[in-house]
C-alpha positions in Angstrom: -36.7 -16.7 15.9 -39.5 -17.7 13.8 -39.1 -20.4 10.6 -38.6 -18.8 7.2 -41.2 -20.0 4.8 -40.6 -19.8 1.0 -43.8 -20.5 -0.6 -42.1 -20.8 -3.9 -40.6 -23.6 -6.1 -38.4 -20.9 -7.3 -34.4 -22.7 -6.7 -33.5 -19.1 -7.7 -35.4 -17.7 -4.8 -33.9 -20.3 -2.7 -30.3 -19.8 -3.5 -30.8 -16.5 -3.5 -31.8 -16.6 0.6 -29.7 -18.8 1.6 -26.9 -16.7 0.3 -28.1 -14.0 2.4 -28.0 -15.9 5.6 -31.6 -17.7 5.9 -32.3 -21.4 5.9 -35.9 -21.6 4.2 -38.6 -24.1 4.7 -39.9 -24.6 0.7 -43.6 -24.9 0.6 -44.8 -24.6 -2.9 -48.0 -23.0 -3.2 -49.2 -24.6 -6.6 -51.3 -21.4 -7.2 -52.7 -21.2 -11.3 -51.2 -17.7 -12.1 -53.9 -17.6 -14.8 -56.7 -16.9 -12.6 -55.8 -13.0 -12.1 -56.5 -10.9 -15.0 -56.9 -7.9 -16.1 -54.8 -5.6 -13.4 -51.3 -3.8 -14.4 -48.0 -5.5 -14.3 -47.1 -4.1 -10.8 -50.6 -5.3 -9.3 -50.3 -8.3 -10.6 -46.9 -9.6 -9.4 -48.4 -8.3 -5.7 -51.7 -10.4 -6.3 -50.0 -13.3 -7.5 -47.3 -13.2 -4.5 -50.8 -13.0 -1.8 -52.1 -16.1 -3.5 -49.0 -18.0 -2.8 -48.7 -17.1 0.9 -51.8 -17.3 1.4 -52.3 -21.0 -0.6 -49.7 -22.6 2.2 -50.5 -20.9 5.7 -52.4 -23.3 7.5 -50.3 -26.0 5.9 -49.2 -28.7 7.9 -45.8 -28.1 6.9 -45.8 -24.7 8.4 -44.8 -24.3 11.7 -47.1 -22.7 14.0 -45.5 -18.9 14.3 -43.7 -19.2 11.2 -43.2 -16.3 8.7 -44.3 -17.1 5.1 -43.4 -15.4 2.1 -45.0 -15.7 -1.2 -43.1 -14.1 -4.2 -43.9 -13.6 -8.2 -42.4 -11.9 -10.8 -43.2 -10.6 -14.3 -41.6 -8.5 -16.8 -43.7 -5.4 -17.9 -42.8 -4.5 -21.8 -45.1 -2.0 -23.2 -47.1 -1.8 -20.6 -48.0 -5.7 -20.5 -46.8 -8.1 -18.2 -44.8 -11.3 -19.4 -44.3 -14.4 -17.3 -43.0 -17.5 -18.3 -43.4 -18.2 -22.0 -45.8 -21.1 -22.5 -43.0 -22.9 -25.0 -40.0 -22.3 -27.2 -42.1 -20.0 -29.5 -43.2 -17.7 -27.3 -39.8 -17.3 -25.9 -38.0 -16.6 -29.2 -40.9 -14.4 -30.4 -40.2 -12.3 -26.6 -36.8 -11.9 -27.5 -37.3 -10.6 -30.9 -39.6 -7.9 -28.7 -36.9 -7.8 -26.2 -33.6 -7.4 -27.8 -31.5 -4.1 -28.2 -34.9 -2.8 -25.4 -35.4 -2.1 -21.5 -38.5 -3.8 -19.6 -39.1 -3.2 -16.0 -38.8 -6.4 -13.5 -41.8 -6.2 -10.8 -41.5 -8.8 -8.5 -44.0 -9.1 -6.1 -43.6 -10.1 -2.2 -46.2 -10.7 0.5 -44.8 -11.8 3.9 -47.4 -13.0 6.6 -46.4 -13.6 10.3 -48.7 -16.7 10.9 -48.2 -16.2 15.1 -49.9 -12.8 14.8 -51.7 -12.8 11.1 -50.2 -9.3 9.8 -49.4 -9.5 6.2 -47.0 -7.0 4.8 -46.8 -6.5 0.5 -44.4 -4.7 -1.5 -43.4 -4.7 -5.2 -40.1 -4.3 -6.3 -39.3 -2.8 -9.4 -35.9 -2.7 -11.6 -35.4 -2.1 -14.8 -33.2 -4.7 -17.4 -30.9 -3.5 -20.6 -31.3 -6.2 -23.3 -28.5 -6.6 -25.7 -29.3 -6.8 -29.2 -28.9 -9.9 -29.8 -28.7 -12.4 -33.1 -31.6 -14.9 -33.8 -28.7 -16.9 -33.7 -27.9 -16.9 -30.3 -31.6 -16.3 -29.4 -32.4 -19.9 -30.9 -29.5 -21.3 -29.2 -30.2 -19.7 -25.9 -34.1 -20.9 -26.2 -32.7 -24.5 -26.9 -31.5 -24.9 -23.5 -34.6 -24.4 -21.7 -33.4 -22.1 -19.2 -35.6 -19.2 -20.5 -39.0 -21.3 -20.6 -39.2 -21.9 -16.5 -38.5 -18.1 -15.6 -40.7 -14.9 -15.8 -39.8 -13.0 -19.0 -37.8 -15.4 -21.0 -34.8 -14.6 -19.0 -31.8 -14.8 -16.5 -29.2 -12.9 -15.0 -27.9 -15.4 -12.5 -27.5 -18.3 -15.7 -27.0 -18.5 -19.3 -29.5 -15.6 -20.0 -26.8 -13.4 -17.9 -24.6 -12.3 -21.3 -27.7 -10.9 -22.9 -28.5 -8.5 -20.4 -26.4 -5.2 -21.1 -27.4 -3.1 -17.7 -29.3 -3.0 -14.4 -31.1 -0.1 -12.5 -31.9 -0.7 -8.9 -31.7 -4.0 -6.8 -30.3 -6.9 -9.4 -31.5 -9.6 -6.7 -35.1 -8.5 -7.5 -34.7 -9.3 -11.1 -33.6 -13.0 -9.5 -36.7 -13.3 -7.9 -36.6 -11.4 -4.3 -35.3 -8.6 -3.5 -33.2 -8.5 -0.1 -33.3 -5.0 0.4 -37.3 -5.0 0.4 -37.7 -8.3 2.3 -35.7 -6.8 5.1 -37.9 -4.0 5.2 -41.0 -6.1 5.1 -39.1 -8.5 8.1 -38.7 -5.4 9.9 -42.1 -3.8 9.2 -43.4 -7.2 11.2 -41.3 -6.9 14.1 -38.7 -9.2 13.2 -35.0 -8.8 13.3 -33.1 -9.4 10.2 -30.2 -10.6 11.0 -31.8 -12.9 13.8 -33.0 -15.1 10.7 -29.9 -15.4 9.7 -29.1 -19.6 10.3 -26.4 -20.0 13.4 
């Protein structure tokens, strides 16, 4: 079976795959998110998750018939699409948008076999329940950090978990890849999903 290829310095993404049964080569694509503008929140997570595959295929670190995936996620409140907040400000000011609210988690994946050169994209979507929570526990939950390295100020797998009330759809989308889709996208190249799984 061919390598896995995370192009992502995600260690959610990672855990996240190796709990389902993969063993993933991390190639991390480096890729300025800035440079795509303008397109809706859906569009862009797909855009941004091409760039990344595309930014390590050819990569000496990639092994010659190797699938590569390239993954980004943003949160879409109001029709606008929120990544990582640029520092503690901007993550306290999200959350006083956020809280006691619903957004929609798009993550984008693009999967590329590199032995025949089909690419296969998909964006999944799933919408997040924030509780209404104090500035308290907002400031105290910004102090740690965790919400300033992940798309939308926010986790469900960490300490951001408490403050999200309800999930609709796949929950491991909202981590940062969704299983359900990437098998699809495996399958769509030809590829058996359980025959990544690491023996």
């Amino acid at each position: 079976m061919p390598t896995f290829v995370l192009a992502s310095a995600s260690p959610a993404r990672l855990a996240t795959l190796r709990n389902a049964g993969l063993d993933p080569v991390v190639v991390v694509s480096g890729v300025d998110e800035s440079q795509v503008v303008g397109v809706p929140p859906a569009e862009l997570a797909l855009e941004l998750a091409r760039l990344k595959c595309d930014a390590v295929v050819g990569r000496p670190e990639v092994p010659d018939g190797a699938l590569v995936l390239g993954c980004d996620s943003v949160l879409e409140l109001d029709g606008e699409a929120l990544g990582k907040p640029a520092d503690a400000a901007e993550a306290v000011a999200r959350w006083g948008a956020m809280r006691g609210r619903s957004g929609v988690l798009r993550t984008g994946h693009a999967l590329r076999d590199t032995a025949s050169g089909r690419v296969v994209a998909a964006t999944g979507s799933t919408t997040v329940h924030f509780a209404d929570v104090g500035e308290e526990e907002v400031a105290a939950y910004v102090a740690t950090g965790e919400p300033l390295h992940v798309a939308g100020a926010f986790t469900v797998d960490g300490l951001g978990g408490a403050f999200v009330t309800g999930i609709e759809g796949d929950h491991h989308n909202v981590v940062g890849v969704s299983l359900p889709l990437l098998r699809t996208l495996v399958n769509g190249l030809g590829h058996s999903w359980t025959g990544l799984w690491a023996r």
